[in-house]
N, C-alpha and C positions, 0 to 999 in steps of 0.2 A: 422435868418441867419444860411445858413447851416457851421458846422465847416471846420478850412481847412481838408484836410486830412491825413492818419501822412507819405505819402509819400509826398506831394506837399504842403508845407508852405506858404500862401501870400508872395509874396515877396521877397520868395529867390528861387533862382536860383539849381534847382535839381540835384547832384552828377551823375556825368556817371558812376565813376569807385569807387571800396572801398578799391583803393590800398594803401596801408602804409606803407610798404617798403621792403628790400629785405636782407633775411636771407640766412647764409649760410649753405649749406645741409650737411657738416661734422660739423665746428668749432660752429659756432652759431653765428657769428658775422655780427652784423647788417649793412645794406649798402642802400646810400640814392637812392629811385627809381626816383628820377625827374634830374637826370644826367645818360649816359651811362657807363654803365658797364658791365665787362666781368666776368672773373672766381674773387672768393675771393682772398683774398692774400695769402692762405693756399693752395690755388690753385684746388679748389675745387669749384661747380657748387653754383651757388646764385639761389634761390628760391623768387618767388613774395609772400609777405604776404599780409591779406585785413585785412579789420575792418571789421570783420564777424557781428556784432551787427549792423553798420552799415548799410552792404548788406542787413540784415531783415527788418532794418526799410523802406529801399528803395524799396523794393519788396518783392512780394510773387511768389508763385506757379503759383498762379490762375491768377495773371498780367504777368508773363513769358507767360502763355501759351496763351496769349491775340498777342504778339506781333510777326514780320515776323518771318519767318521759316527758321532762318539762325545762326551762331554760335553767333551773335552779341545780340540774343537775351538775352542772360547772362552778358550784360556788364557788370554789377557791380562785376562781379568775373572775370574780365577781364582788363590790365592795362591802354588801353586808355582812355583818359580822357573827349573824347568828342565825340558826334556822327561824328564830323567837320572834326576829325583826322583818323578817319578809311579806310583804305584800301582795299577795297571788289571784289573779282568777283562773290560775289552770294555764297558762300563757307557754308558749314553746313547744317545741319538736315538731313542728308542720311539717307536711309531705316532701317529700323529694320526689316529684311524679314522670317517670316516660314520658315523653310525648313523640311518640314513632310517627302518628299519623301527620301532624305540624310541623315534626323535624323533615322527615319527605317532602313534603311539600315547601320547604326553604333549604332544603339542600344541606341538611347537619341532621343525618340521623343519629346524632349519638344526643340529641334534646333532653335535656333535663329541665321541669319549674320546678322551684323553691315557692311553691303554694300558703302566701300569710293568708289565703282570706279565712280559714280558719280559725285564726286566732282572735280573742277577749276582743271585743268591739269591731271584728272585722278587720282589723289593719294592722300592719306590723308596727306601727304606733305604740303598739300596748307592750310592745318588750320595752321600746325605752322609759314608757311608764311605769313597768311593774317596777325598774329596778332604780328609776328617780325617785318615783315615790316613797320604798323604800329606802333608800336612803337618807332622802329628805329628815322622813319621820322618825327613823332612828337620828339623827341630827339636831332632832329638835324644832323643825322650823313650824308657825304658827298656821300658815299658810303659804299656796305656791298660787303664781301668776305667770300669764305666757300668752306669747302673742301666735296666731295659729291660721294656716288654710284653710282648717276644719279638720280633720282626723285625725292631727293630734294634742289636740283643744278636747277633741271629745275620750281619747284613750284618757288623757291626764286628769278631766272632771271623774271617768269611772275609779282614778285607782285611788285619785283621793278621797272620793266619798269610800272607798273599801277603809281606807286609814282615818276615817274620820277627819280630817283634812278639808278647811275651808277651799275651794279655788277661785280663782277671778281668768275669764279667759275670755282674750280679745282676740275677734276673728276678722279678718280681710271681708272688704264689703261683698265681695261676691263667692263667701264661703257657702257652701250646700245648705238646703235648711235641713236636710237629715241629722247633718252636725250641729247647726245648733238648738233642736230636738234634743239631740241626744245628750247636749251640758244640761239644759235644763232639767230634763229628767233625772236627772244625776246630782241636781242642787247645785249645781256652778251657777256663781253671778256671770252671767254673759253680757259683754260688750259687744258693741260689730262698729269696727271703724270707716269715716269714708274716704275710702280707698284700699290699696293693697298691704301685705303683711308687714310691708317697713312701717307703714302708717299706725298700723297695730303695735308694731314693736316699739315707735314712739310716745304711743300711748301708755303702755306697761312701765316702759321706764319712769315717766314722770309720775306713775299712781303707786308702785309701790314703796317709795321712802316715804309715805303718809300710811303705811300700814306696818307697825312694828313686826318684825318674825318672819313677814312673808319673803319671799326668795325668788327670784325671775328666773325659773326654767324655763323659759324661751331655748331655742335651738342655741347649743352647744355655749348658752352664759351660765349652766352648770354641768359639773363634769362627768354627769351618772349617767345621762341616755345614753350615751355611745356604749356604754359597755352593756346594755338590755339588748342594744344593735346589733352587736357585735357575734354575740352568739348564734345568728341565724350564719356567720362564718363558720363557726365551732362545730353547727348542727351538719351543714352541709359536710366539710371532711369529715365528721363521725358516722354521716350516712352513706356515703363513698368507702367506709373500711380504711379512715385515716389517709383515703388517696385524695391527691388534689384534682379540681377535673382541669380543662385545658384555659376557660375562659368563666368568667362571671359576668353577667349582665345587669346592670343594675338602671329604676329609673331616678336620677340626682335631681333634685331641691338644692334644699341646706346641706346634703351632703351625709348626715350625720353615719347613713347606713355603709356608703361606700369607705368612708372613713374607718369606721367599726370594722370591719370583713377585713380590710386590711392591719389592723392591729393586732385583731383574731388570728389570721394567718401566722406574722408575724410571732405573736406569743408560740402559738402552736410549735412554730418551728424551733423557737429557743427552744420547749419545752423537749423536746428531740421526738414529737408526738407521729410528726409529719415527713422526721430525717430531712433529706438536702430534696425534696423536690420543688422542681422551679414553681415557684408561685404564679396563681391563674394570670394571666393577663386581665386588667380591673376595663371595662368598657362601664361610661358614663353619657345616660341617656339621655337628652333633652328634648325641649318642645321647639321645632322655629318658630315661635312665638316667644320664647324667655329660655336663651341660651349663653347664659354669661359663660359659661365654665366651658362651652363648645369653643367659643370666640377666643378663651384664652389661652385654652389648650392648640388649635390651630396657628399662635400667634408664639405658641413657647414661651407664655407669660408664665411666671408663679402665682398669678392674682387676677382673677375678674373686674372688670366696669362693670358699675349698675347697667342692667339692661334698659332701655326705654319703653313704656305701655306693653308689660308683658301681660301675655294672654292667650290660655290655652286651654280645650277642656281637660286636659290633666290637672287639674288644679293644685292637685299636690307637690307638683313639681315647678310654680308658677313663684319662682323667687329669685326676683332680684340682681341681687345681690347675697352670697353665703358668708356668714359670718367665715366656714372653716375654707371657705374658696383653696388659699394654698393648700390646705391638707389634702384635699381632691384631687386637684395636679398634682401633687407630689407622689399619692398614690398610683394614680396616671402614668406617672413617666418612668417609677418604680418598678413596676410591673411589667413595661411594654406597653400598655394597656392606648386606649383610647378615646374620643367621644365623639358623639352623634347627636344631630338633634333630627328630627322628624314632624312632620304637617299633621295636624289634626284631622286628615281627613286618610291619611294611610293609614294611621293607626286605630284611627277607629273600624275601618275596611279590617284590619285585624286581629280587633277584639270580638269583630263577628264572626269571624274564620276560626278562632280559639275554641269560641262556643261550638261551630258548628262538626270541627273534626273531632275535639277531643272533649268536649262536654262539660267546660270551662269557662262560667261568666267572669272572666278577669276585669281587674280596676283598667281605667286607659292609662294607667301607667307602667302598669305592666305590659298591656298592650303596645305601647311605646317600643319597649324593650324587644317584643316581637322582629315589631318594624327595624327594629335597629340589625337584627342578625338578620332578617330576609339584605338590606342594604350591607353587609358586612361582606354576607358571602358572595353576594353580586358583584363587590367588589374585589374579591379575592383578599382582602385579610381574612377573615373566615376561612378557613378549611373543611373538605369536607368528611376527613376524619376528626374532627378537633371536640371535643366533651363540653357542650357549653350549657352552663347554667342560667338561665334568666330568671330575674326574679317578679314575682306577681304580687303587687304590695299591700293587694287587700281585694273586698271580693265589688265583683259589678252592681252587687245589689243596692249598694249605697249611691250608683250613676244613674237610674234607671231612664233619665234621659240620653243616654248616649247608643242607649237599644231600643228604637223605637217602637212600636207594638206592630206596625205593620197592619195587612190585612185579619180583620177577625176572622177566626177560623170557622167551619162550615158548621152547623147545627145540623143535630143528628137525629133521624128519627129513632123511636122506642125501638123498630125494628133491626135499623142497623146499627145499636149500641148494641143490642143482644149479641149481633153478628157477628162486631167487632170484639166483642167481650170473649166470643168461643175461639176464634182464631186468637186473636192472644193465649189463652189456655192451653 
């Protein structure tokens, strides 16, 4: 008789998830993960822990890379609990793309992007949607409300209308109107505050204890995006052959992504997935226009000041103040790592450089992050054997002001379309 095997027991019913509970990222105080909940009572962000021993005995490597191509491949390091309760539009495994011809041209030919524009709504948004959402609605909650830039206002309206899930989403007065298109089409009640997303998030707070059930996923006041985030960590070592590369690029907001990547890592390594290599160096990208987290990381703070009249066409990246501020530094300083902020007018010179070497309408956030390793390697941190990954956090199509249409192009007669038609052929 063949033995069972040591992921599947006769008889018993096999774990989806290796969640165990939820710690808090200042105080340390424990909180039960099978009820909802928002910030600790310290008033600081709650973190999902697993039974990492657990997740090994459940899986490997070599049965991850067995299963669909999608972020749900990792469940065990993810908080749902059943394949039953998952919320999907297909969401996960984006590119990990070359970019020989932009790495040359910045002086790091070993370029890699991490390509979200791919992904469920355009934006890597939709991972910590798919796996808030779920959550949420395995939880029980009536409704979800969140205060938003715009892209993930709009990822969060798509996943709760997938869960049948009312939402309420207030966006910063000068969020896109693609985004807020795209709640409405989605059935989300839309607000738009006047002013920026703290204004927004002032607003959420006082409208939902007048709505019984509903829950404020705003950035990082519940504990599930960061772990939808997180997996674009996961994806990249599983697309690297479980190697780490030398650097990550990311562009920092709220945080929520550099956060995530680091906890990714981190897990990876308990899990002995990754063995003792040195983890990436975490670089955090901002705008000189709204760089709290550059200012304090130069300053060797733990903690950001509000920025004053921030303002940048990144708009994604146009906050404040983070709620997870320390976690960002501490990731920072953990790593080696570092930040950057960058003018609106380099990075967009960038974003048309992306386009035009490698065929790539990146968000200007991503483009950002361009900017940041052209300034990296000019400075000599950057090396120029060093593997760095930038990340592209959704696609251009949703800026279409930041490309502007330029001259129209020439009209062609019937003759020389024919003409051009045969040399093409």
């Amino acid at each position: 008789m063949r033995p069972a095997s040591r992921v599947q027991q006769v008889g018993v019913v096999r774990p989806y998830s290796a969640l165990s509970h939820l710690e808090c990222a200042r105080c340390g105080a424990v909180r039960d993960a099978a009820v909802v909940q928002g910030l600790c009572g310290c008033g600081s962000p709650l973190l999902a822990r697993y039974d990492l021993a657990k997740a090994a005995a459940l899986a490997d490597r070599a049965e991850i890379g067995r299963r669909p191509a999608d972020l749900w491949r990792y469940h065990e390091l993810l908080p749902v609990s059943g394949a039953g309760r998952v919320v999907s539009l297909g969401e996960g495994m984006t590119p990990l793309l070359a970019m020989p011809r932009l790495g040359l041209a910045l002086g790091v030919p070993r370029l890699l992007m991490k390509d979200e524009s791919l992904i469920p709504t355009g934006t890597f948004k939709a991972r910590g949607a798919a796996v808030g959402v779920s959550r949420a609605a395995e939880l029980g909650v009536a409704g979800v409300a969140m205060a938003t830039n715009g892209n993930a206002g709009a990822a969060w309206a798509a996943y709760a209308a997938r869960a049948g899930l009312p939402s309420l989403v207030v966006m910063a007065a000068d969020a896109p109107a693609v985004n807020r298109a795209e709640c409405r089409a989605f059935g989300a009640e839309l607000r738009v505050a006047d002013g920026s997303i703290a204004d927004a998030a002032r607003l959420v707070a006082a409208e939902v204890p007048g709505r019984p059930g509903y829950q404020d996923v705003s950035t990082l006041k519940e504990p599930y995006r960061i772990e939808g985030k997180k997996t674009m960590g996961l994806e990249i070592a599983e697309q690297l052959g479980w190697r780490l590369p030398d650097v990550i690029v990311y562009p920092t907001g709220g945080g929520v992504g550099i956060i995530g990547i680091h906890k990714a890592l981190l897990e990876l390594r308990e899990l002995g997935w990754t063995g003792q290599q040195p983890l990436p160096r975490l670089v955090a990208v901002q705008s000189t226009g709204c760089a709290p987290i550059v200012r304090a990381f130069a300053a060797g703070a733990d903690h950001s000041e509000p920025w004053p009249d921030p303002r940048t066409v990144a708009f994604g990246i146009t906050v404040p103040k983070a709620l997870g501020d320390f976690l960002v530094l501490g990731a920072l300083y953990a790593t080696e790592g570092t930040a950057v902020a960058v003018d609106d007018t380099a990075l967009l010179a960038d974003q048309r450089l992306v386009a035009h070497l490698e065929g790539s309408f990146i968000c200007p956030e991503g483009a950002a992050c361009v900017t940041a390793v052209r300034r990296l390697r000019e400075s000599g941190w950057l090396a120029e054997a060093d593997q760095v990954v930038v990340l592209n956090t959704g696609t251009g199509l949703k800026y279409p002001h930041t490309m502007p249409p330029g001259e129209p192009a020439p009209a062609l007669t019937a003759s020389a379309a024919v003409r051009t038609d045969r040399r093409a052929g």
